[in-house]
Every structure is written in C-alpha cells, then in structure tokens.
C-alpha positions as CSV (number, residue, x, y, z in Angstrom):
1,X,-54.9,249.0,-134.7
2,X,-57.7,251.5,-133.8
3,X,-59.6,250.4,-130.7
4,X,-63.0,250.7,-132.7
5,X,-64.6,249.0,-135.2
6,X,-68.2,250.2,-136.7
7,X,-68.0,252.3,-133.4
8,X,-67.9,249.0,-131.2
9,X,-65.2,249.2,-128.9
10,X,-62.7,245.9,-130.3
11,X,-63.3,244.3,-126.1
12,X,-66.3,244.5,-126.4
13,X,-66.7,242.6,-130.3
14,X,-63.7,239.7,-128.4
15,X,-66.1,239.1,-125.7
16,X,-68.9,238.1,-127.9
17,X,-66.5,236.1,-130.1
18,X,-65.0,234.4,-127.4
19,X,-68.9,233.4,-125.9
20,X,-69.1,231.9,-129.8
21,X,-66.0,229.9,-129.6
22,X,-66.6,228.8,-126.0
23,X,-70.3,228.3,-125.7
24,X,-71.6,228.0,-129.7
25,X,-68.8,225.2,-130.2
26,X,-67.4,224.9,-127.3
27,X,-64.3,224.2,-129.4
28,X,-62.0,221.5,-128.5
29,X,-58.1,222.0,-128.7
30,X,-56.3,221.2,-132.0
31,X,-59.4,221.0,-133.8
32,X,-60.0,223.4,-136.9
33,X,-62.9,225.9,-137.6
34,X,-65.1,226.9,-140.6
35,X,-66.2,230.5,-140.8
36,X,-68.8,231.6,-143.3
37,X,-69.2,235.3,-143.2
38,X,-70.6,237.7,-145.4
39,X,-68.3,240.9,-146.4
40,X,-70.2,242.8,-144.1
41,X,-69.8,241.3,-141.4
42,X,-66.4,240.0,-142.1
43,X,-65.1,242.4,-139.2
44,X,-66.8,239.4,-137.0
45,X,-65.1,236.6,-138.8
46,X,-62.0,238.0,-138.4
47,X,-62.6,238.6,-134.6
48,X,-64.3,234.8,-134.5
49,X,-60.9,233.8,-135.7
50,X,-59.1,235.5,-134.1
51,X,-60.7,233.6,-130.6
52,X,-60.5,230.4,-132.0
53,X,-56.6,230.8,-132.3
54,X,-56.3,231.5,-128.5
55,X,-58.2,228.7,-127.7
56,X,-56.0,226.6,-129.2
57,X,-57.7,225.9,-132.9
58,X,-55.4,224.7,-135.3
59,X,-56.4,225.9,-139.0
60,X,-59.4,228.6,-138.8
61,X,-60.5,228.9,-143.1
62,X,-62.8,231.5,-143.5
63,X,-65.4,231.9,-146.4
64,X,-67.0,234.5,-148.0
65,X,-70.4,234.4,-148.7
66,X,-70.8,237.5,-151.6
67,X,-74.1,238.1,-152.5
68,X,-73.3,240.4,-155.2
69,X,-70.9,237.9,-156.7
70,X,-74.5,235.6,-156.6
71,X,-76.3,237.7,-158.4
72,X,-73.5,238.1,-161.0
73,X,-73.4,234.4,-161.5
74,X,-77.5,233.9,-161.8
75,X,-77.3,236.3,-164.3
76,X,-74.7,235.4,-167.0
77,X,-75.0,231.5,-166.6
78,X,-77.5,229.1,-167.6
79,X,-79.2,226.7,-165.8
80,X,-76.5,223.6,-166.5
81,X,-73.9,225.7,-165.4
82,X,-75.7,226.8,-162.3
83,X,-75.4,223.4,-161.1
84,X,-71.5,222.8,-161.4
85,X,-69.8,222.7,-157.4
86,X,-65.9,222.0,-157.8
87,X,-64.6,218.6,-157.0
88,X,-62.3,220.8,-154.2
89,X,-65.8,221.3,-152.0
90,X,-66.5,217.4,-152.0
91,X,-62.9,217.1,-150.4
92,X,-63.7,219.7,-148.3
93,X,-66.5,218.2,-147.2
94,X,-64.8,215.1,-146.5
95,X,-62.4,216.5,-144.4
96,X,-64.2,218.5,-142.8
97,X,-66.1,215.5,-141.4
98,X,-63.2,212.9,-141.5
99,X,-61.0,215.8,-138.9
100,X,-64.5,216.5,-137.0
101,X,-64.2,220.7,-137.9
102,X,-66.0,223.2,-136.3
103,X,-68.7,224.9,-138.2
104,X,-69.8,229.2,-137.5
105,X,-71.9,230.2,-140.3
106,X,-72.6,234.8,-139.5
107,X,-75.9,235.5,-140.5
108,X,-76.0,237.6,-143.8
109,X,-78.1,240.3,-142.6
110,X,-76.2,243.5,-143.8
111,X,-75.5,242.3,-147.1
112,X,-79.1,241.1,-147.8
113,X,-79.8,244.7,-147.5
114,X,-77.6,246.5,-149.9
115,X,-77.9,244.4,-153.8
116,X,-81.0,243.9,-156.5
117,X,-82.8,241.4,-156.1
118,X,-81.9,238.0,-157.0
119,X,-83.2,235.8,-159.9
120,X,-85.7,233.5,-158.3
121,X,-85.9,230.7,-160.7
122,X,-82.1,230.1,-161.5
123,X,-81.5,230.7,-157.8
124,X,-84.1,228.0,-156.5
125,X,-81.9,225.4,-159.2
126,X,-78.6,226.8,-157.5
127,X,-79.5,226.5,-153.8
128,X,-80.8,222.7,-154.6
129,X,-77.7,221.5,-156.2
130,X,-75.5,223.2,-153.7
131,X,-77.4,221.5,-151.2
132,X,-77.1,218.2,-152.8
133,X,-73.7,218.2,-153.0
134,X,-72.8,218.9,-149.8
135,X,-75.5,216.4,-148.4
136,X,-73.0,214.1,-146.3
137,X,-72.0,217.7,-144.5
138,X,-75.5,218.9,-143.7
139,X,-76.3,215.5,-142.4
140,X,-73.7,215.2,-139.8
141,X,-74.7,218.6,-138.7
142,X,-78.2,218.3,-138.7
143,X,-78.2,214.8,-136.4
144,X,-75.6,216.9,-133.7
145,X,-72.6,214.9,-135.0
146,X,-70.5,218.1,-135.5
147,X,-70.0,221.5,-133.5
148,X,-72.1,224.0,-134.9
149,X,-73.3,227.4,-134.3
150,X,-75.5,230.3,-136.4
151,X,-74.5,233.7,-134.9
152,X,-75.5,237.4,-135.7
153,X,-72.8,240.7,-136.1
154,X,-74.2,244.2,-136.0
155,X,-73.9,246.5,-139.1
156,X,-74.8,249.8,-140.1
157,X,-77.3,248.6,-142.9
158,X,-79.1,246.4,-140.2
159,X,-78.9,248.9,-137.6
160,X,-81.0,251.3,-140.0
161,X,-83.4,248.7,-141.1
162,X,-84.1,247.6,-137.5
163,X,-83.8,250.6,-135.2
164,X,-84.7,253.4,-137.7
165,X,-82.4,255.4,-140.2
166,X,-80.4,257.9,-137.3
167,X,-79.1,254.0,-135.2
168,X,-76.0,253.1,-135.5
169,X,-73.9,249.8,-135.2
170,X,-72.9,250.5,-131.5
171,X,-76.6,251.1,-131.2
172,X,-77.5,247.7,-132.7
173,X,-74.8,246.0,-130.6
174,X,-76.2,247.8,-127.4
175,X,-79.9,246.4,-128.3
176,X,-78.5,243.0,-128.9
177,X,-76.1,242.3,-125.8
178,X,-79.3,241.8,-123.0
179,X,-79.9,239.3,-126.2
180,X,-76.8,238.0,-126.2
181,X,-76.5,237.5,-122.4
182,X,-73.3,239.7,-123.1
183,X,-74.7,242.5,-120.4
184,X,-74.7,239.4,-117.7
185,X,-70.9,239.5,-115.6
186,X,-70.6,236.3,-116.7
187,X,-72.3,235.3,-120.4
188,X,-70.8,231.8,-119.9
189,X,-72.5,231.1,-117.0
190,X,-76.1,233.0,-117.9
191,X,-76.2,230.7,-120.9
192,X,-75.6,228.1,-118.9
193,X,-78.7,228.8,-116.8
194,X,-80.4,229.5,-119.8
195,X,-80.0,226.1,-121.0
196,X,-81.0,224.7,-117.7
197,X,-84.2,226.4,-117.8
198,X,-85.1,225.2,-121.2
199,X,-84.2,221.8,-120.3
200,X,-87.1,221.6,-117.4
201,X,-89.5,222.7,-120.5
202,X,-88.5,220.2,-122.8
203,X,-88.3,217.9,-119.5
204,X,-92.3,218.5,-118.9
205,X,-93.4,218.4,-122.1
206,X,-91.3,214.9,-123.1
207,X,-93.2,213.8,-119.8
208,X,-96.8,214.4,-121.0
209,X,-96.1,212.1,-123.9
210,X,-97.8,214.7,-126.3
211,X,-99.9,212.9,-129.3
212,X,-100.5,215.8,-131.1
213,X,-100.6,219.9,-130.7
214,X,-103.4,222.3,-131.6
215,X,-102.1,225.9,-132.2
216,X,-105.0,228.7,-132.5
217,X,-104.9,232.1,-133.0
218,X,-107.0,234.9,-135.0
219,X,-104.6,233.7,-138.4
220,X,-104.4,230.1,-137.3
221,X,-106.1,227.1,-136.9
222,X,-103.2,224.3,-137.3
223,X,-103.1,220.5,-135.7
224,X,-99.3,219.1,-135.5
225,X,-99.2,215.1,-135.2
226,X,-96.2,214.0,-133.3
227,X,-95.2,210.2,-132.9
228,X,-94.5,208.2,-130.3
229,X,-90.2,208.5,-130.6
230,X,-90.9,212.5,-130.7
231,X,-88.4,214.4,-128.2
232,X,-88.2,217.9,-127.0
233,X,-84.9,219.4,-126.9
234,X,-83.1,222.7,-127.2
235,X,-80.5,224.9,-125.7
236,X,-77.0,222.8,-125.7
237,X,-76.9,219.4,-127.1
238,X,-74.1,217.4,-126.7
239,X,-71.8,215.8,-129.1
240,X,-70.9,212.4,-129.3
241,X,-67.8,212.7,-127.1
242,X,-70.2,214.3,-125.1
243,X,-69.4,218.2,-125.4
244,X,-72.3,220.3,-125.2
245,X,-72.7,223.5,-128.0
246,X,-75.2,225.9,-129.0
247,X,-76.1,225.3,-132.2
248,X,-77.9,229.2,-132.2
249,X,-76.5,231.4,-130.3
250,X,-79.0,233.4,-129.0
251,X,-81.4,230.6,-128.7
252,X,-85.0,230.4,-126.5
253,X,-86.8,227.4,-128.1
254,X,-87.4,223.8,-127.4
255,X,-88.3,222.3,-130.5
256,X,-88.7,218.6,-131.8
257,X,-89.3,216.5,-134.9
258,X,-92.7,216.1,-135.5
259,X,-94.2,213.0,-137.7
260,X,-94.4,214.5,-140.9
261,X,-97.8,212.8,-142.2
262,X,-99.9,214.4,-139.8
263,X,-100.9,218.1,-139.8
264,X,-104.1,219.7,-140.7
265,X,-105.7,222.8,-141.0
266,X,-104.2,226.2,-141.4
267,X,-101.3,228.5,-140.5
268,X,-100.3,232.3,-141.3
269,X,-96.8,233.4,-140.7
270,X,-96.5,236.7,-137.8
271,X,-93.1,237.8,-139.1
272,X,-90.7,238.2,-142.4
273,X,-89.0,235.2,-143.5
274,X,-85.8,234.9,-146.0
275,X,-87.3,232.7,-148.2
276,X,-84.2,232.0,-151.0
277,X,-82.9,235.3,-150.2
278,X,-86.1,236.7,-150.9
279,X,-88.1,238.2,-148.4
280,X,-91.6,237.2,-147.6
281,X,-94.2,238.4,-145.4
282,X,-97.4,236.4,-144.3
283,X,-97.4,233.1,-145.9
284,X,-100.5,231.0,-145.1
285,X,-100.5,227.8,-145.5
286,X,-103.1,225.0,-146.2
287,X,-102.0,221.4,-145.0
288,X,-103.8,218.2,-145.4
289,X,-102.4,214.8,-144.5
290,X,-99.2,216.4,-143.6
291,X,-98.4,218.5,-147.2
292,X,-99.1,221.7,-148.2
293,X,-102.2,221.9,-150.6
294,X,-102.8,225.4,-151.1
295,X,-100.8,228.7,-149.8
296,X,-100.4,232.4,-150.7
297,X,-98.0,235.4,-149.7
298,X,-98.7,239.1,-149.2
299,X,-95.1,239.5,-150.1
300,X,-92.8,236.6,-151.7
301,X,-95.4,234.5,-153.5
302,X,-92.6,233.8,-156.5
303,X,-90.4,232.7,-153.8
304,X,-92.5,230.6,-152.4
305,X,-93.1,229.0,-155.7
306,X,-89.8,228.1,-156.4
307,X,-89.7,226.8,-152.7
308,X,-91.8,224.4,-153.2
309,X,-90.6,222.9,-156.9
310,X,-87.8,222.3,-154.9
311,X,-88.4,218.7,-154.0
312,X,-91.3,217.3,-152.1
313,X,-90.1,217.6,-148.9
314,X,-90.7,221.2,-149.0
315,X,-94.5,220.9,-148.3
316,X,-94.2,219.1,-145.0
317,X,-93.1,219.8,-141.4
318,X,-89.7,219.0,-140.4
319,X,-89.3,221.0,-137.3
320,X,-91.6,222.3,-134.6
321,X,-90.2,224.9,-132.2
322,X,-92.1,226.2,-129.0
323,X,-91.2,229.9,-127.9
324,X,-92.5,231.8,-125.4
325,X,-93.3,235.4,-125.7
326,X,-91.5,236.8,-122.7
327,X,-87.9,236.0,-124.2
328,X,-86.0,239.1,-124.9
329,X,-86.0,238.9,-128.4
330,X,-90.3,239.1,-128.4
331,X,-90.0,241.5,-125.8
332,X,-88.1,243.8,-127.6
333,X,-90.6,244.6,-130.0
334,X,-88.4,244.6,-133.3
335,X,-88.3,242.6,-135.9
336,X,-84.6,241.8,-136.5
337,X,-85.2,240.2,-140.3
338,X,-83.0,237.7,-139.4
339,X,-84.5,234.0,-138.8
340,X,-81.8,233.2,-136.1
341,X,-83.1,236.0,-133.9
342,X,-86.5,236.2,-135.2
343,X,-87.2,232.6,-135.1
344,X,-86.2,232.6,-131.6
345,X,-89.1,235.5,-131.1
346,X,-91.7,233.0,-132.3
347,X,-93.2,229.4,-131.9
348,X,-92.7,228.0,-135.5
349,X,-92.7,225.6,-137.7
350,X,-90.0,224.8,-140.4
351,X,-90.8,222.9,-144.1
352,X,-88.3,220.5,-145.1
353,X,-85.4,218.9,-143.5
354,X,-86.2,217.1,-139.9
355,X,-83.5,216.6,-137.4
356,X,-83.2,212.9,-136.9
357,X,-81.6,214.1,-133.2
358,X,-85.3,215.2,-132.4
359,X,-86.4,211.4,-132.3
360,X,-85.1,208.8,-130.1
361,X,-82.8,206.8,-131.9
362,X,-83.2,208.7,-134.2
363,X,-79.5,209.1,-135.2
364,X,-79.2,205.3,-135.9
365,X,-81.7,205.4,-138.8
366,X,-79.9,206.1,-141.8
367,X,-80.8,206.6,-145.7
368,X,-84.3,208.8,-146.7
369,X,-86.7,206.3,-146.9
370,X,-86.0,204.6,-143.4
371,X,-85.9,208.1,-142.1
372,X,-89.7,209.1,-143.7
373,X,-90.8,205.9,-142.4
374,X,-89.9,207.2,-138.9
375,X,-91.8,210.3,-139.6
376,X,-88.9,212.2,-140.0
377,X,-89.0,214.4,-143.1
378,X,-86.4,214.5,-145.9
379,X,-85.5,217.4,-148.6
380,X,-83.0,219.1,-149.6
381,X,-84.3,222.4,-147.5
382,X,-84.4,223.9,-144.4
383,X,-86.6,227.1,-143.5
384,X,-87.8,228.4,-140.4
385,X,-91.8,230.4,-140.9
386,X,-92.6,232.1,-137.5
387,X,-96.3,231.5,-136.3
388,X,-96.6,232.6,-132.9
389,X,-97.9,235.9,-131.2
390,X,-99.0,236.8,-128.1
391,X,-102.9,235.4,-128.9
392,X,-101.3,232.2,-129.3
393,X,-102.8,229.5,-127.8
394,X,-101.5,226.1,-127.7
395,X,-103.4,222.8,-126.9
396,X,-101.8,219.4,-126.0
397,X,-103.6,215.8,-126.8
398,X,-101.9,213.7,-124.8
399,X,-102.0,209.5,-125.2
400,X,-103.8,208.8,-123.0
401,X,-107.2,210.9,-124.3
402,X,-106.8,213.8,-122.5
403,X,-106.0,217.6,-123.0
404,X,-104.0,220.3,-121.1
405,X,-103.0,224.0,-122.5
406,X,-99.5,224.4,-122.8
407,X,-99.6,227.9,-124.0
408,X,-101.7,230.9,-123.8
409,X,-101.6,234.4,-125.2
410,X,-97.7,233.2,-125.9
411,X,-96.7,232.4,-122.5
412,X,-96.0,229.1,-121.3
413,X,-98.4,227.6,-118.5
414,X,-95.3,225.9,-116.6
C-alpha cells in the first residue's frame, strides 16, 4: 500500500480518523458504525473504518452518498416516484436505533464541486420524503440519544475552491489541522480543553437567565426570544449512559433552542450556505412573530423557494448558535463552503428543526405539537444561515429588566 493518499501521508489521515472515532463518538466497544461518505472523500471513510475496527467496533457499513447518481434520478423520474424509500431503510433505521449505532456523516464538499446543478423542485420533494421516512432516526439524534459526529476530509476540488487553483490536498489538510487541533501533541486532550472552555460560556450565559437577544450589525437588525427552559450548550454532550461525543468535530459554538414564536426584525446572511445542494449567498430575511414574512437572495432565491414550501417549520428559528470571531476557523479568513466549518466561523441561526436537548427537559416531551408548545420548532429541515461578522454586536435582556452586551465587534465580552 503506498504511504500517500491525495499527497497526505496515510499517519497523518489515521490520526485524524482515530480523533473521530475517539472524540466525535467516542465509540464504545462492540458497538457498530454508520459511515456516509461521498466518493470523494471515500479515501476518509475507508480510513474512519478502518479506526473504528481497532477500537473494537463490530460491523462498520459504509454508504455512499453520489451526487451524480442524484441528479440522474431527479431527472428521469417523476414526482411519485421521487418519493419511494425501500422498506430495507425503515429496518435499517430500526436497528440502527434498537443496537444504539454510531453515526459519521463526511461532509460532501468535493463532490458538490464537480456535477450540474440539481433540479430544485423535484429535489425539494426528494429531500422531504427522505426526511420523513427516516424521522424516528433523526429524532434520536437530534435530542443526543445516539453518538453522532459531522466531519470534514480534504480534496483536491476543495483545496482549489478554497485556497486558490495551484493548493493542493496536503495544502488543505495543512490549513485544516490548527483547525482540527491535529497540530496539538495531544488532539485528545486539546479538545478536551476546548470543550472546557465552552462550557464556562454556556455556564455564564445559562446564569444571566437571558429573555431575549438583540443582534445588530450594518446588515442586521434581529430580536431572538428565548423561553424560560432555554439552555446553552455545546462542545461534548453526553449520552444517556453518560459518554460524552462531539457531535461536530471542529466545533466553537454554544448554541441553544430558542422559543420559536418570538423573533423580530431582520437578518442578512455573511457567508454561502448549501441550501438543498444549491448554493446561496446573502439571504435576508424578514421575521415577524417568529416566521419568515418576506426574504430575498443575491444568489439561491429558487432554492430558497423550495426551502420554504417545504413545511412550515421552515420559516422559524430552531437553533441559535453564538461564535466568537477569534476561533480559528474566522481567523483564517477563508470561506470553507462547507456549513460544519463555516457555521463554526459565525454566530447563526438555523430554520427548522429545534433540538429538544437545548431545553430543560426537553427530551421528555415527545410528539410535534407538545414539542411547539414548548417553543421548540418542528419540520422536517435543518439548515444552518451564518450571520455574524466582526461588527457584530450582541445585546442580552435579561428577566429581571435589565441589559448587558455579550458581544461586540464578534468577540465575546467574558
């Protein structure tokens, strides 16, 4: 076996694997893993794998998520047949919860880069029955029930689209291991010091008992209502045999679940967002009483169409995440076009899905309705918009009447 791969010495690709399968989710002996990859980045899943083997996984099953095989299938089937999922998935899906598996999911950011664009109508109708389907999965993941973990691999594609058309992937890799930790002696240990440090943020803010948030910029103008079971968290969470995981691995936000009913005003997005596999580039949006009433895109307006005829979850807030600027990722200066590193550049703001782990109790409430009661919102989506920049500023109404800044200019004022 040649000791390369993409010009990446093969150590050096089993070191970050093996800070996946340890630290992303913190994999438990005789226990089985999920991989999706796509065939770009396969090299990864292989090497993920490959870890998860000599830590003593049982079954690894990896999957391959083909974008070109997607856009064959939007464009020779209708819209009935778009809907079909295989019986085998639900099973799956049952086992996979029933035999608590493991869950890796590779971000697809070289494969994004390299087919036509995809058919935004009959994909919107795809994505939402897929997601459907496989509801009972993505709800034990979302609440924190299940090891999970969103991960990045270097590729030649992405390593032209982010550092210019001479990088390579080695060069990529290089830019992303002070990311990664993986430049630290010991990336175990520097993520766990990470996680303690975000831990004291979500620790403060959970103390001011935060009413609501007020986020102005030159672009923004936006007031985020939270309610009174509203928790901070981030960095690891544990399980509920107590294990912690990173569900992103890099991650620098604390985030919660705000109440969905209450945001006003305005918001533009500061960087690209995937919006179904389409990109999109300064979304602003209009919200009053907690939905969107009016919004535009200077790139991805169709996609943000079909986002929103999605279900009616889509127009409200299901995730707020607090970043500061300093992180590595911000201070890099590159956009990575890939929401988990991106995202983790940015304060922002997701429509759809809330985590229910972001309220207290919140994992006890079950069903949509008792859920959107609790302010937690409900849909069938999931998307990350970045708002933040460094002439951020972030106000806090607090219970008890009064105000403190939180943020300014992007940094964190604690």
């Amino acid at each position: 076996m040649s000791e390369l791969v993409l010009g990446m010495e093969i150590a050096e690709i089993d070191r970050y694997a093996d800070l996946i399968i340890e630290k992303g989710i913190n994999l438990k002996e005789k226990k089985n893993v999920m991989i999706v990859s796509g065939a770009g980045t396969y090299y990864f899943a292989r090497a993920l794998a490959k870890s998860a083997y000599r830590h003593k996984a049982t079954y690894v099953q990896i999957l391959v998520d083909d974008l070109d095989v997607l856009a064959s299938r939007l464009d020779n089937q209708d819209d009935e047949d778009l809907t079909f999922n295989p019986d085998f998935i639900k099973a799956m899906d049952y086992e996979f919860i029933a035999e608590e598996w493991s869950f890796i999911r590779v971000d697809n950011t070289e494969d994004r880069l390299d087919h036509p664009p995809l058919d935004g109508r009959k994909n919107q109708i795809l994505s939402a029955a897929k997601r459907k389907f496989s509801d009972a999965r993505s709800k034990r993941l979302m609440r924190h029930q299940l090891p999970w973990c969103v991960c990045v691999a270097p590729g030649p594609r992405w390593a032209k689209q982010v550092l210019g058309e001479e990088a390579t992937t080695a060069d990529l890799m290089a830019t992303l291991k002070p990311i990664l930790l993986l430049d630290q002696q010991d990336p175990s240990q520097a993520w766990d010091e990470k996680g303690e440090m975000l831990n004291r943020r979500q620790a403060h803010l959970n103390g001011l008992e935060v009413d609501r948030l007020h986020f102005k910029s030159p672009v923004t103008d936006l007031i985020i209502g939270l309610n009174r079971t509203s928790r901070f968290v981030g960095g690891a969470e544990d399980l509920p045999d107590g294990r912690p995981f990173f569900a992103n691995l890099p991650t620098e936000e604390i985030f919660t679940t705000p109440d969905w009913r209450r945001t006003e005003g305005y918001v533009t997005t500061t960087r690209p967002v995937s919006v179904l596999n389409t990109p999109t580039e300064e979304v602003r949006l209009v919200f009053k009483e907690g939905k969107v009433v009016d919004y535009s895109a200077k790139v991805g307006q169709e996609a943000m169409d079909r986002y929103f005829e999605i279900d009616e979850g889509t127009r409200s807030i299901g995730e707020l995440a607090l970043v500061d600027e300093s992180s590595p990722i911000a201070q890099s200066g590159l956009v990575f076009h890939s929401i988990l590193l991106d995202e983790n550049a940015s304060c922002h703001i997701a429509l759809g899905e809330g985590y229910p782990i972001a309220l207290e109790g919140g994992n006890a409430l079950s069903g949509d309705e008792q859920l959107r009661e609790a302010g937690c919102n409900t849909s069938l989506m999931h998307t990350d918009f970045m708002i933040g920049s460094d002439e951020m500023s972030i106000t806090a109404h607090l219970r008890d009447g009064s105000e403190v800044t939180i943020m300014e200019k992007g940094l964190f004022l604690f």
